[in-house]
Each structure stands twice: as structure tokens, then as C-alpha cells.
N, C-alpha and C positions, 0 to 999 in steps of 0.2 A: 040243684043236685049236690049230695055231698059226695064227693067222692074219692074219701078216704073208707067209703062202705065197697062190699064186693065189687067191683065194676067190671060188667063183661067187656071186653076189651079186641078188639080185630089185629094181629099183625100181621103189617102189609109187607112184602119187599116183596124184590124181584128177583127172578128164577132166571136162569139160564135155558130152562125146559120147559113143557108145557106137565104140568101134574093135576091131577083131579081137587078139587075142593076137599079137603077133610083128609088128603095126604099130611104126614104128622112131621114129615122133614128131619125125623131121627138120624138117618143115616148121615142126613148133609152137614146138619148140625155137630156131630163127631167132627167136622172138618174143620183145624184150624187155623186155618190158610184162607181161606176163602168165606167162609159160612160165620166167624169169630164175632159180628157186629149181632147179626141176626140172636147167635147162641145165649149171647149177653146178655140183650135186652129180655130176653125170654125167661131169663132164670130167673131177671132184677122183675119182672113184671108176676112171676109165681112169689117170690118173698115179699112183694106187698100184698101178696092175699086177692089177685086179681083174677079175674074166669078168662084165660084165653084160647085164642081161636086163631090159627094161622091162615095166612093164603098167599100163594108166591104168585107172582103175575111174572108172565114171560111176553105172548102178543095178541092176547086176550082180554077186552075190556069187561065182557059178558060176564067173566065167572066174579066178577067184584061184585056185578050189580045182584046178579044170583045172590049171592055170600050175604049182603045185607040183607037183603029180601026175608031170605030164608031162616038167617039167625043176625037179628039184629044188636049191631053193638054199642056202648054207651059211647066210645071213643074207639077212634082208629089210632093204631100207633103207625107212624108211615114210616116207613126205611127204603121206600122206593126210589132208587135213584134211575133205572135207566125202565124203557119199557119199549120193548123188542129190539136189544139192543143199542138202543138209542139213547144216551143220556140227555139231550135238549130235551128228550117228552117228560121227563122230570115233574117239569112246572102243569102239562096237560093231565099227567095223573092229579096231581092236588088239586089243579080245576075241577075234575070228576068228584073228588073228595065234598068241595064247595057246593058243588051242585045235589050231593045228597042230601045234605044240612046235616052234616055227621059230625061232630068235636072231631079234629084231626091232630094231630103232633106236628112241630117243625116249623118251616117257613110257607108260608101263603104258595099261592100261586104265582100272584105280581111278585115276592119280594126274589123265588127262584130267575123268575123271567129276568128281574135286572142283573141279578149277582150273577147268574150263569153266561152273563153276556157282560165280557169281561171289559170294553169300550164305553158302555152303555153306563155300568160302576163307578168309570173313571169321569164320564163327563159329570156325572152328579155330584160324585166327590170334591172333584174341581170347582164345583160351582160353589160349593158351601165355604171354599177356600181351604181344605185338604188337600195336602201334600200327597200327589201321585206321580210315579214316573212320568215323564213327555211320551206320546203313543202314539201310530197311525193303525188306522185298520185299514186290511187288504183285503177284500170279498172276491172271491173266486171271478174266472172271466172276464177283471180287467186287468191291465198294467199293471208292473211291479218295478214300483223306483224306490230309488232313497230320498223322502224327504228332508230338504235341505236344514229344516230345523231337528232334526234328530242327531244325537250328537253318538257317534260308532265311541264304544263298543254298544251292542244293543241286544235282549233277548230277543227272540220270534216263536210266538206260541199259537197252539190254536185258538181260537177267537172265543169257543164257549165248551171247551173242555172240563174236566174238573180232575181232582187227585193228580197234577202233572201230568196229566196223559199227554205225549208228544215232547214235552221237554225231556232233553237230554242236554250234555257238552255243547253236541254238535246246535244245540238251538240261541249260542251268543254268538254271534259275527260283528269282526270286528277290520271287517270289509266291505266296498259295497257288493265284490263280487259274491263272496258267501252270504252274506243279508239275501239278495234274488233266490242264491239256492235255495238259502232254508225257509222262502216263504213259498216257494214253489212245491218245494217237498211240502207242507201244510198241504196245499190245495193240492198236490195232484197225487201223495201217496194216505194222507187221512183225509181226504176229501171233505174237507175242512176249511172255513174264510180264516185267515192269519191277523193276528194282533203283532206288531211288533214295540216293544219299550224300553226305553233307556235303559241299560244296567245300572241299577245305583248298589252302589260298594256300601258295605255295611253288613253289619251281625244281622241275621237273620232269627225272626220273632217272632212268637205267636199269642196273640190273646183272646181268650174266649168270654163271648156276650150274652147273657142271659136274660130272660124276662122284658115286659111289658109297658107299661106308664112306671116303676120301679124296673130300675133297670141293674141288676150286677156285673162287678167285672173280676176274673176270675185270675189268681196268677201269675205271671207270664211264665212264659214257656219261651225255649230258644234252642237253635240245631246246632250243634259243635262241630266243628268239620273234622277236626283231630289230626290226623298225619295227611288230611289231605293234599297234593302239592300245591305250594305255596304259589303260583305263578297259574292257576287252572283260578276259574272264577268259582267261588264257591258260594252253588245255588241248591236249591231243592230241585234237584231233578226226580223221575221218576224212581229210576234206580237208589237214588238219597234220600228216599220215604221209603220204599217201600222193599227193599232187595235186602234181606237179613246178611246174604254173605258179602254184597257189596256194604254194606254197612259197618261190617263188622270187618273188611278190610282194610277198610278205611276209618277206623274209633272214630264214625258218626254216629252220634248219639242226643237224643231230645234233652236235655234237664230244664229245670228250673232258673232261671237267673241269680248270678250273683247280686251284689248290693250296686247301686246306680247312681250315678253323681245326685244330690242333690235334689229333689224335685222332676226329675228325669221320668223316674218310671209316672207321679201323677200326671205328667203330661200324655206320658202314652197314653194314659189310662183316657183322660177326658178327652184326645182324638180319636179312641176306638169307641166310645160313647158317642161323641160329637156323627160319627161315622154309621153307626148304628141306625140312629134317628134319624139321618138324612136317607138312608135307606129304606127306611121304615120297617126295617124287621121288629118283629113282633115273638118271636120264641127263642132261639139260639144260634149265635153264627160266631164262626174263629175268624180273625183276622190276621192273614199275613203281613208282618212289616219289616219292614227295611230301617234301622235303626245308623245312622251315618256318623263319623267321627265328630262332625262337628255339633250331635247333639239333636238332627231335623229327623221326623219321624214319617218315614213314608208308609202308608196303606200300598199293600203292592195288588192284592186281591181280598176280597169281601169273600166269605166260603159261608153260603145258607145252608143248613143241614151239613154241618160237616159230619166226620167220622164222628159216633158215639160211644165206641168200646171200651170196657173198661181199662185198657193198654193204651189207649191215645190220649191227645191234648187234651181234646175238652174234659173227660170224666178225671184224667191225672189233677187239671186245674183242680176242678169240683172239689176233688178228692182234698190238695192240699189246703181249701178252703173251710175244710170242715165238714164237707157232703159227700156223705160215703153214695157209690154207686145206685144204691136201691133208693135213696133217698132225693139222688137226681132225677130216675126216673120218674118218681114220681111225680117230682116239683117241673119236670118236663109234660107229665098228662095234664096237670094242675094251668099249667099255662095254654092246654089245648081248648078249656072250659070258660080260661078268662075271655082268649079273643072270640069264640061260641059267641059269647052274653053279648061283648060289645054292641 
């Protein structure tokens, strides 16, 4: 199939609501706070000349399978991160995807299932001999100690969160009596199994991965902390992504990177490749790292389908790569046909 010709086109994400099939989501789309990733793709997916069709899934699997049925489309574009609230069913939606034998956008099934489970990341990482923090996982219902090989201070996260949800300040303890709180807090106020991992000191980095058996690397990207205090650990919490006025109280701010000792940034470069592959993603994913004085490059977390707006990491990469927005998108449906054929 060529398809750079009209291509009817499905976009998927999730709704907060339950709305009929062929609701046109005008109003939500005005929204740009919340609705901004959706609005995006939908405008970049009209300027390539594509025929599309919305449908927000909230805790109904029926109105997908209707949707196809009824008006079938060449590719899905999926945006769907959470499905009835639940961000781990992620990965069950793109199964459904697999099981229609629909071209889809993003990451597989499996490659959600590993990335979103942020233990699971690390041992594979590990094993290929990639630099990850030290980590224990805590699963709800048993004990909560400090293993002896984890060296305090430490973050505590939820175990398959994504976008920081749950990190804040309060999730470094650099006790063992705070480490119990904040893994308790995990399991008993987000009901949630806890990850905990070394802090590792270092600029904080992002590099986004594109494509298939040819693989690009896009960028980098890095968070500035700016007048943050200088004695507070400075991480990406939820609030340090995403809170405009905590952001802007604090001149945190995403850029580009300056110039890098020597050979520096190709090294990131071929651990975020190296890291890729060992994951087997197969479309595009950002990875967080930890960059340390002494030059060692840590993967903190693998992020499948990260944000794709045109205001965030990966399209800002794209962007300064030479691929403007519309041209992403594309070369993102383009990648949904390649792994199709495989």
C-alpha cells in the first residue's frame, strides 16, 4: 500500500467520558491543557491529506470493535494511554489493536508491557550491560525494609506509572525511616507495588528513538533547574514536568544541550540505541538519563509512546532535526506499515 495516497485513518485515545462514536470532540479539542497531544496530531494528520475518524475510548472495548467494523480504516493512530482509568491497560489496548490485524502507531503490546514496568526495564537493561540505577521492587502485601545493598539517598516510585505520576520531593528518602513511609505511601495511598532506586546526581537528559531495522536518534534534550535550591535534589517530579507556574517559579525549563566534552554526546547516542534494541521497540520512545560528573551515562526509564505534541521532547527533537511536525507524523504512520509487513 502506498501511503503517501489518502489514507483513512482511526484516532484512538482516551476519554475521560463515555461519548457516542462519531462525537467530533470539537469542544475538548479547544482545550489546551489537557486535550493539546490529541489537537496536534489531528491537525498534522489533516495537513498530510489523510481522511480521519475519531474515537475516544473511556471503559468500553465494544465501541472500537463497532468503529472498525463499521468504517474500516487503513491505520490506527493510537494515543491511548490509559483505558478506564487505568494506565497499565495501555499495553491490553494495543493487544486488541494486534488482534484486529490493523496497521497501528507506537509501541507493540510487548514493548509497553516491558517499558511500563519500570523493574522489568531495568533487569533487561542490566543484562545487556547498561548502566541503570541499583533498585528493589516492593509489591504490595509484603514487608518493607531497606535493602542492605541500596546505598540512601534513594527515589521511591510507583512501580508502572508513567508521566511522574507519584513522584514528588517527598519521593527521595535519605532515611531508612522515610524510605518505609514513602513506600507505604505508594502502596497504600496510589495503590500501587513501589520501585525504589538509587539517586544518581547528575543533569538530567532526554533522548528520543525513532524507527525500525534503521534506527534514528534525535537531539538531546535536558531539564534546567534554574534558581532551584541548591541543596533540594533536583529531579523531574510531577510538578517539574508539568505545573506551568511551578515551573516558571522556579526557571525550569527543557532546552537543548549545550556542546559536550568530546565524544560525550556519541556515547549517549549509541547507549540510547544500544537500549532501544535490547528493548525491542520497534516505533519511538524517549529516554530518560542521568548524565554524571564523571562522564557514566545512566538510562533511568525507557518511556514507549511518550508525549508526542508539538510543544514536547520528542516532535521539539524531530523539529531541530530537520522534521517539521507534519512530517513526523507521517514518518510515524510510515513506521506503523513497516512493522504491519514484518
Amino acid at each position: 500500500m502506498n501511503i503517501f495516497k489518502k489514507l483513512k485513518v482511526l484516532l484512538l485515545f482516551d476519554s475521560p467520558y463515555t461519548k457516542p462514536r462519531g462525537y467530533d470532540y470539537k469542544e475538548e479539542f479547544q482545550d489546551k491543557e489537557n486535550w493539546y497531544t490529541e489537537a496536534d496530531v489531528y491537525r498534522a494528520l489533516l495537513d498530510n491529506g489523510y481522511e480521519v475518524r475519531f474515537l475516544g475510548l473511556f471503559n468500553d472495548i465494544n465501541i472500537l470493535l463497532e468503529e472498525v467494523k463499521e468504517f474500516p480504516p487503513d491505520v490506527i493512530f493510537n494515543l491511548a494511554e490509559v483505558f478506564n482509568q487505568k494506565s497499565h491497560l495501555d499495553k491490553n489496548v494495543a493487544s486488541v489493536l494486534e488482534m484486529l490485524e490493523i496497521p497501528y502507531t507506537g509501541a507493540s503490546a510487548a514493548s509497553l508491557f516491558i517499558c511500563n514496568d519500570k523493574a522489568l526495564a531495568k533487569k533487561i537493561l542490566r543484562f545487556h550491560r547498561i548502566h541503570v540505577p541499583r533498585f528493589h521492587t516492593f509489591y504490595r502485601n509484603y514487608k518493607v525494609w531497606l535493602p542492605r545493598y541500596l546505598k540512601l539517598p534513594v527515589i521511591v516510585k510507583p512501580l508502572s506509572e508513567e508521566a511522574s505520576r507519584g513522584i514528588s520531593l517527598a519521593s527521595i528518602a535519605d532515611s531508612e525511616e522515610s524510605f518505609v513511609e514513602r513506600v507505604n505511601f505508594i502502596h497504600n495511598s496510589m495503590s500501587c507495588d513501589a520501585i525504589a532506586e538509587e539517586y544518581i546526581d547528575g543533569r538530567e537528559m532526554y533522548m528520543s528513538v525513532f524507527g525500525t531495522k534503521r534506527i534514528e536518534v534525535f537531539p538531546l534534550r535536558e531539564m534546567k533547574f534554574g534558581s532551584f535550591p541548591e541543596d533540594e535534589p533536583r529531579i523531574a517530579t510531577y510538578k517539574a514536568k508539568w505545573d506551568d507556574k511551578y515551573r516558571e517559579k522556579w526557571k525550569i525549563k527543557s532546552v537543548f544541550i549545550g556542546k559536550l566534552t568530546s565524544g560525550l554526546e556519541e556515547k549517549i547516542k549509541e547507549v540510547c540505541k544500544r537500549a532501544y534494541r535490547a528493548l525491542n521497540i520497534q516505533s519511538y520512545a524517549r529516554f530518560d538519563i542521568r548524565l554524571t560528573e564523571t562522564g557514566r551515562v545512566y538510562i533511568i526509564e525507557p518511556n514507549a509512546n511518550p508525549c508526542i505534541a508539538h510543544h514536547d521532547e520528542v516532535a521539539q527533537s524531530a523539529e531541530k532535526a530537520g522534521i517539521s511536525y507534519s512530517a513526523l507524523i507521517r514518518k510515524i504512520i510510515s513506521l506503523a506499515f513497516k512493522r504491519k509487513t514484518k
